[in-house]
Legacy VTK file of the C-alpha trace (Angstrom):
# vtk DataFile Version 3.0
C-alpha trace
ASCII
DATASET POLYDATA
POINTS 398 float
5.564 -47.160 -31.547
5.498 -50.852 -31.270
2.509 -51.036 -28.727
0.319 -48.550 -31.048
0.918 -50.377 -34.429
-0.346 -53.701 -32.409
-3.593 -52.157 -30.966
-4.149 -50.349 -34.628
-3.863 -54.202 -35.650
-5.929 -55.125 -33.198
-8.616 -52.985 -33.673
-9.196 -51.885 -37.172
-11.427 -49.391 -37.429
-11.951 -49.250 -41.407
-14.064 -52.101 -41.155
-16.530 -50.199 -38.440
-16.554 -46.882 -40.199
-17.568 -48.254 -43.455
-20.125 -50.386 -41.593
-21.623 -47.156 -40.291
-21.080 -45.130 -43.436
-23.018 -47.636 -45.343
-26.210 -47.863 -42.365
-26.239 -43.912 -42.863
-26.633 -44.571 -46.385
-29.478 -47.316 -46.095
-31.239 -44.752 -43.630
-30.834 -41.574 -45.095
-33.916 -40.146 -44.150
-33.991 -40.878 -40.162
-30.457 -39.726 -40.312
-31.228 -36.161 -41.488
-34.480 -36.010 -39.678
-32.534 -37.295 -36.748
-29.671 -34.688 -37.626
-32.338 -31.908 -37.697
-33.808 -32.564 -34.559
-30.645 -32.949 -32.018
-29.305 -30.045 -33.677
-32.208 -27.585 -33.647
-32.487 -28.766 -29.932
-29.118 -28.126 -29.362
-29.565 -24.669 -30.416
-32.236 -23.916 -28.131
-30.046 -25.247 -25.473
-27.101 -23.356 -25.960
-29.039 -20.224 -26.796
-30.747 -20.657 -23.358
-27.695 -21.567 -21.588
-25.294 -19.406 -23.279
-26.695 -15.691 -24.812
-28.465 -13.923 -22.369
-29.353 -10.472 -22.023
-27.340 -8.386 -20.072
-27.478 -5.223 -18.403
-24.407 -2.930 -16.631
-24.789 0.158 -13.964
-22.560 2.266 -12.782
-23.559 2.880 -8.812
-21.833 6.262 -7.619
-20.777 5.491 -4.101
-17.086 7.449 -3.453
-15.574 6.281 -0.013
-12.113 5.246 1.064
-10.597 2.177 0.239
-9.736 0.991 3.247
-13.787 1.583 4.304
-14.581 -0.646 1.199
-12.059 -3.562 2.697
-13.625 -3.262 5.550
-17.084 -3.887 4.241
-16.038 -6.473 1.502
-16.519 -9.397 3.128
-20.215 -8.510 4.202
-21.077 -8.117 0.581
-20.686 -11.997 -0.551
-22.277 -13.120 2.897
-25.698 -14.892 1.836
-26.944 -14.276 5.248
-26.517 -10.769 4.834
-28.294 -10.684 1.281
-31.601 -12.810 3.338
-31.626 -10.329 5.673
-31.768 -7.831 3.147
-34.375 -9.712 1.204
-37.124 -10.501 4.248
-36.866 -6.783 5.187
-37.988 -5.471 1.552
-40.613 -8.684 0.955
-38.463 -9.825 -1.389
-38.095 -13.796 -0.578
-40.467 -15.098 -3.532
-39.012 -13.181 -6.103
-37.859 -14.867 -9.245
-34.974 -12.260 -9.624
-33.489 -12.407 -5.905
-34.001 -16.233 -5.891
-31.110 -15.719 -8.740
-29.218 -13.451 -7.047
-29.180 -15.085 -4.057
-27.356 -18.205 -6.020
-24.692 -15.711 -7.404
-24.162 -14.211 -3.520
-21.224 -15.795 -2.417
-17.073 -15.903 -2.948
-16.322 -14.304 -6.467
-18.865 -11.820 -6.391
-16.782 -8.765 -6.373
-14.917 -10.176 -9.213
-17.243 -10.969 -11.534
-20.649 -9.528 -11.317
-19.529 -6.698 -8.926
-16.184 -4.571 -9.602
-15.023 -1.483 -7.777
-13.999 1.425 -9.685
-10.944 2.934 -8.842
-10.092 7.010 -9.354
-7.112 5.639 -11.968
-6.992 2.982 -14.237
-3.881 1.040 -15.435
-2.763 3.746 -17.966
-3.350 6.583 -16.018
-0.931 5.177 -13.114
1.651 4.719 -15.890
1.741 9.050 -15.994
1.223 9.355 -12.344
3.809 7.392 -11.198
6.787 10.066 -10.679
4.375 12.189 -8.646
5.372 13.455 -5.196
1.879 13.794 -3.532
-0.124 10.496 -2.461
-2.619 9.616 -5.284
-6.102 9.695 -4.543
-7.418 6.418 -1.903
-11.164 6.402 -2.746
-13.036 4.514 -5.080
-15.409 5.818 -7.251
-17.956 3.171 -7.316
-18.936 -0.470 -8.068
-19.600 -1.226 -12.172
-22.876 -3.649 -11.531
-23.327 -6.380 -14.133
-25.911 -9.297 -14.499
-27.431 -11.370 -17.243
-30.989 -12.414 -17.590
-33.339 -14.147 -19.595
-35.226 -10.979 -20.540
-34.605 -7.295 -20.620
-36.378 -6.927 -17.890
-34.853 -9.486 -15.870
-31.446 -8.286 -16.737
-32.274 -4.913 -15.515
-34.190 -5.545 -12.342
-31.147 -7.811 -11.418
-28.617 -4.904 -11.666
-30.898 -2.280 -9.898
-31.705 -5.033 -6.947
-28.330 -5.413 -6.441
-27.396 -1.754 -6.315
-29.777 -1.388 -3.502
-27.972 -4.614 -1.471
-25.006 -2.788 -2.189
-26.444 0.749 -0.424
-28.026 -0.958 2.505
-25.247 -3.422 2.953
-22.897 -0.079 3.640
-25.350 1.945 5.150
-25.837 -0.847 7.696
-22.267 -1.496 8.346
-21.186 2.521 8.603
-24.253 2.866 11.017
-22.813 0.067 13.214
-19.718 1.366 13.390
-20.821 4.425 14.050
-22.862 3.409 17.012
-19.981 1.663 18.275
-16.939 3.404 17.846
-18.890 6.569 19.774
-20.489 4.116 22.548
-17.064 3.132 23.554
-15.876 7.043 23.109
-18.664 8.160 25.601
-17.899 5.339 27.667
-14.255 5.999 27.912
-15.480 9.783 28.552
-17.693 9.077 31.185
-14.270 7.296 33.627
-12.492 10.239 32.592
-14.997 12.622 34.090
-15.872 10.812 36.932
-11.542 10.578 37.556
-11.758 14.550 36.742
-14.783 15.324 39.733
-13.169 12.907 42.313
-9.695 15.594 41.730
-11.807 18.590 41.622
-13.139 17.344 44.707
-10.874 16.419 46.344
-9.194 19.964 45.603
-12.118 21.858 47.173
-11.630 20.017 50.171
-7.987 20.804 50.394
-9.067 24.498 49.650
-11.798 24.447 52.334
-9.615 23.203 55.034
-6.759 25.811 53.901
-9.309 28.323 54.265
-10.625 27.667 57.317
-6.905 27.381 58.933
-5.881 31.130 57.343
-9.266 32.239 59.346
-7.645 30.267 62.323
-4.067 32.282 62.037
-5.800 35.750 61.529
-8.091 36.007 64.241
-4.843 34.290 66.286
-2.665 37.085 64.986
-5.254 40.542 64.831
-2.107 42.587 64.398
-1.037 40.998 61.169
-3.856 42.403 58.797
-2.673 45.988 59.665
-0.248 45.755 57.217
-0.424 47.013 53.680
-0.528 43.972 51.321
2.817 44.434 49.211
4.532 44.824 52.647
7.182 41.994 52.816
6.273 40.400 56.191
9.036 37.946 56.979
11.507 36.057 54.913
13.287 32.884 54.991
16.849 31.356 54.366
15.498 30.174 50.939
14.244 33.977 50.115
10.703 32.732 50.477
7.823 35.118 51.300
4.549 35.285 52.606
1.781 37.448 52.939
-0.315 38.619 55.629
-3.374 36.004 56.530
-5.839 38.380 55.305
-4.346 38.304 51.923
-4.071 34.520 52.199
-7.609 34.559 53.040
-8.713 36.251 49.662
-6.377 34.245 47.749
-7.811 31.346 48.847
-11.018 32.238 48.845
-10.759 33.546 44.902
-9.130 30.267 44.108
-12.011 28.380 45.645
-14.285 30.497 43.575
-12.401 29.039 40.705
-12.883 25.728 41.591
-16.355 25.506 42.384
-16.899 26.962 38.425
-14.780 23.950 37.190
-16.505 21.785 39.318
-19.965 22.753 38.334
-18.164 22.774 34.707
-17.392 19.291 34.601
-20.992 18.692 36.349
-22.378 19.543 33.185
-20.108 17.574 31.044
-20.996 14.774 33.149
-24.712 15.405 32.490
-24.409 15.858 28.798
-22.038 12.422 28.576
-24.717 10.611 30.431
-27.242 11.860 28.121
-25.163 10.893 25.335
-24.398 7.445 26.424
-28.328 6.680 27.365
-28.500 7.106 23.660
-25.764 5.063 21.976
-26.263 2.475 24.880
-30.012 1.963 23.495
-28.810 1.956 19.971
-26.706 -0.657 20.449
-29.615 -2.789 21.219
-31.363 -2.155 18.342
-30.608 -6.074 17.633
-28.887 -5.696 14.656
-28.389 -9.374 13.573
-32.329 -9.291 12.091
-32.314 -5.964 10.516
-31.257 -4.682 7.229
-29.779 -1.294 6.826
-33.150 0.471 6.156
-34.792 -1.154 9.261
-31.392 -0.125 11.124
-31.650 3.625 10.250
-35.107 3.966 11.434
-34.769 2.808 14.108
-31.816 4.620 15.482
-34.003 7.774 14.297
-37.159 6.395 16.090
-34.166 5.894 19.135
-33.545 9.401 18.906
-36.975 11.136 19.233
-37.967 8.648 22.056
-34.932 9.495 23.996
-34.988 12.988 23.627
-39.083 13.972 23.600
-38.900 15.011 27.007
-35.856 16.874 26.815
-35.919 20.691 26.947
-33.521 21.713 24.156
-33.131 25.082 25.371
-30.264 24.152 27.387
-27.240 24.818 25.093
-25.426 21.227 26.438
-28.400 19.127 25.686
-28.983 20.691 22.429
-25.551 19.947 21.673
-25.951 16.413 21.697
-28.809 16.039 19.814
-27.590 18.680 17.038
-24.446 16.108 16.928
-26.880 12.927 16.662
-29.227 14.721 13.972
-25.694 15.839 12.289
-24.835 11.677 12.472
-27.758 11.186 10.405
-28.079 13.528 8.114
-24.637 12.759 7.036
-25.351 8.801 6.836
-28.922 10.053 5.096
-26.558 12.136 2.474
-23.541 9.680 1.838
-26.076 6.226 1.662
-29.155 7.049 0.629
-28.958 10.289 -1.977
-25.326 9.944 -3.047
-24.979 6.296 -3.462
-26.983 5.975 -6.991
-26.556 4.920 -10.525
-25.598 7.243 -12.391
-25.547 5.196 -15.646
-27.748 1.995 -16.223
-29.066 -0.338 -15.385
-29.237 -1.007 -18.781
-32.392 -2.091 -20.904
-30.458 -4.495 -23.423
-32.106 -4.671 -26.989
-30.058 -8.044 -27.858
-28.573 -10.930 -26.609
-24.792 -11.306 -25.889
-23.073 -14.599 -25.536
-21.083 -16.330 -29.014
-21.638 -15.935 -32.245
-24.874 -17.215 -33.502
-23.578 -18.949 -36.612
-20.519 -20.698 -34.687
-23.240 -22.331 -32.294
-25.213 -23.472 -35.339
-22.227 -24.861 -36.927
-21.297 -26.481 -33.789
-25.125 -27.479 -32.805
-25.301 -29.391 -36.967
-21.760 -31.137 -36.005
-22.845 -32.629 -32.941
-26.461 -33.751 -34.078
-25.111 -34.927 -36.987
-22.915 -36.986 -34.857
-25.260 -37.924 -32.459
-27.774 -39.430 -35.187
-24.587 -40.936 -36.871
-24.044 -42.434 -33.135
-28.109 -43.843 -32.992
-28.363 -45.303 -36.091
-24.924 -46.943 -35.686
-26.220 -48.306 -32.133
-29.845 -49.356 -33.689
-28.382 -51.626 -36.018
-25.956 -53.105 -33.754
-28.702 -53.774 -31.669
-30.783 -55.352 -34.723
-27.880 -57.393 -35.727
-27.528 -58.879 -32.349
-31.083 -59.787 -32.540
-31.182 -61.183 -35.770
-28.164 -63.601 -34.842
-30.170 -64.819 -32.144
-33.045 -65.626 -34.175
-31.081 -67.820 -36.243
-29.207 -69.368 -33.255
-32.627 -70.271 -31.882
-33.578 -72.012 -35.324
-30.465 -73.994 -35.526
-30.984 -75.446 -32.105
-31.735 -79.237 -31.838
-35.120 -80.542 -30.896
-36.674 -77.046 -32.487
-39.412 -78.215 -35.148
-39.124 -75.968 -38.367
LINES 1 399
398 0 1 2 3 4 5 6 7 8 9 10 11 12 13 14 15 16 17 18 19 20 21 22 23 24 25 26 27 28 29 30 31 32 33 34 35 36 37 38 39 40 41 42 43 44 45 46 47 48 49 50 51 52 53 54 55 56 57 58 59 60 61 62 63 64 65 66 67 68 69 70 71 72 73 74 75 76 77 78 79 80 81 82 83 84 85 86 87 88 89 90 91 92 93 94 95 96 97 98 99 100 101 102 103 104 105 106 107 108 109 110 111 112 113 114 115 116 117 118 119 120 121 122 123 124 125 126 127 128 129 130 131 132 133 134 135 136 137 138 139 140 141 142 143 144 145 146 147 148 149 150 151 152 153 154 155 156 157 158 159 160 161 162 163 164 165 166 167 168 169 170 171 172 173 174 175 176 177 178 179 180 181 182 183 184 185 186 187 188 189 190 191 192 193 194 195 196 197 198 199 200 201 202 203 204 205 206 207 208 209 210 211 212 213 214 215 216 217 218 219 220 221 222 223 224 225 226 227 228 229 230 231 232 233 234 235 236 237 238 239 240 241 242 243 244 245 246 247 248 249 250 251 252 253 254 255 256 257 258 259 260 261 262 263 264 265 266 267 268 269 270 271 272 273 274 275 276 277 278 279 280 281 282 283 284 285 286 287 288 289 290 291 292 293 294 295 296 297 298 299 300 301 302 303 304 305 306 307 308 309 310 311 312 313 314 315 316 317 318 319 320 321 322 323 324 325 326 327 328 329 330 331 332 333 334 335 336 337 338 339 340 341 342 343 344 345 346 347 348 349 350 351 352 353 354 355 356 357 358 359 360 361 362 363 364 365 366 367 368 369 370 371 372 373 374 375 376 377 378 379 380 381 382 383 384 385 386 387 388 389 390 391 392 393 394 395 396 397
């Protein structure tokens, strides 16, 4: 208490704020015209910076959650929003120039939020349910502010369309992946499968050939009727006649020659498969946006397959399954994925009230002009004492 009382002795500020009170009074006129003019600019300046007009969309794109996790991270990249922006021409525009500032951590938070199936109160009901609730989301509530309607609106619906090639790219990639490595791993487990098969042929050849051996060794033995019980051993074992042998062997070589040929094919239709997914994986990916992406892996799939005869039921196979791939990315990115409310064309600004940012635009011009008049004739007092210092001076002829 002791140290404020002295620096309120110190410094007594009645003296100053009658000093100013009375300078407003001397200049009443600059002080209201002064008044009128920070605070009217003031107004413009918070209206500008603060009350915009906004517009909200709801984009309809249902996938899992844990898909959505998985593609978070590529939504705030900047890089990915460039790339996005040079394929679709969109560099010089006024309205991806701002959207480009607002890419980045946060995103998802503010201008971007996912929609879940249940909201807070719903989950307060659903809570003593047996069965696993619903793991999708429903969609991404879009929201962006802009000086004009226009503006607003066109920032919303460009960002709904980052938001559909952004995912369209990503599931695309994974796609390609995930199956490149599937027909890879395919392709050693087929070649392991014919190097068996082979091998069993072999053993079957050589079997066969040494039952011809034994029954033109042993004429005598293919007399006897097949369910007769040649010989038997101390373990009860029992064999038929080499003729008998002969067809057995012969059938089960039969067999194995149609597996063979069998996994021949599958061989042929994996190889076919992977020359596909192998070139789409080099469809450089870094420099292309979802759109580019997507035709491209179709453009990959009729220059792979235009000299392909499709009436072989294999072949045709694998391209029903990479036309199925597509059409299903097609379907889930590019016709479900929409906004199915908004974007919005706002009729009026939104930001704080309009008479609390007058009130608070007179208060500070009033005490900014308050401030410059009090500074002008400190300024003009300092001034004037120099004049008369300069006067008083020895030597100084009046």
């Amino acid at each position: 208490m002791g140290q404020k009382e002295e620096f309120g002795q110190a410094v007594n500020w009645s003296p100053v704020a009658k000093s100013i009170v009375r300078r407003i009074s001397a200049n009443r006129r600059p002080f209201l015209l002064t008044t009128a003019l920070a605070s009217l600019a003031l107004f413009a300046l918070m209206s500008y910076l603060l009350r915009h007009y906004q517009s909200e969309g709801f984009l309809r794109a249902s996938r899992p959650l844990t898909e959505f996790n998985a593609q978070r991270a590529t939504f705030e990249d900047k890089e990915s929003f460039q790339r996005f922006l040079r394929a679709n021409k969109l560099m010089d525009s006024p309205n991806a120039v701002y959207l480009a500032h607002a890419i980045g951590p946060g995103l998802m938070q503010r201008q971007v939020k996912v929609v879940l199936p249940y909201t807070k109160d719903d989950l307060r009901f659903l809570t003593d349910l047996k069965t696993p609730l619903d793991s999708n989301i429903l969609g991404f509530s879009v929201t962006f502010a802009g000086a004009t309607p226009d503006d607003a609106a066109a920032r919303v619906s460009l960002m709904g369309d980052y938001l559909k090639d952004t995912m369209l790219r990503q599931d695309l990639l994974d796609n390609i992946h995930q199956r490149a490595g599937e027909v890879r791993a395919e392709k050693q487990k087929l070649d392991n499968k014919l190097i068996a098969k082979r091998l069993e042929l072999e053993e079957a050849a050589r079997k066969l050939s040494a039952l011809k051996e034994i029954a033109a060794k042993y004429p005598e033995a293919s007399k006897y009727e097949s369910r007769q019980l040649l010989s038997s051993d101390t373990d009860g074992a029992r064999y038929l006649s080499p003729t008998m042998q002969l067809v057995g062997v012969e059938s089960s070589i039969v067999d194995i020659r149609n597996e063979l040929a069998s996994l021949e094919r599958d061989e042929a239709q994996n190889d076919l498969r992977l020359k596909f997914y192998a070139g789409a994986e080099k469809l450089n990916p870094s420099v292309k946006s979802g759109s580019e992406l997507f035709e491209g892996f179709k453009a990959l799939r009729a220059e792979t397959f235009k000299d392909v005869r499709l009436d072989d039921d294999r072949t045709r196979e694998v391209v029903n399954k990479i036309d199925l791939l597509a059409e299903t990315l097609q379907t889930k990115h590019l016709m479900n994925t929409r906004f199915t409310s908004g974007p919005s064309l706002p009729d009026h600004r939104s930001g704080p009230a309009i008479g609390l940012m007058l009130l608070l635009s007179v208060v500070l011009g009033g005490t900014f002009a308050a401030m410059a008049i009090a500074v002008l004739g400190w300024v003009q007092a300092k001034n004037g004492k120099r004049a008369i210092s300069g006067l008083a001076d020895p030597g100084m002829q009046l």
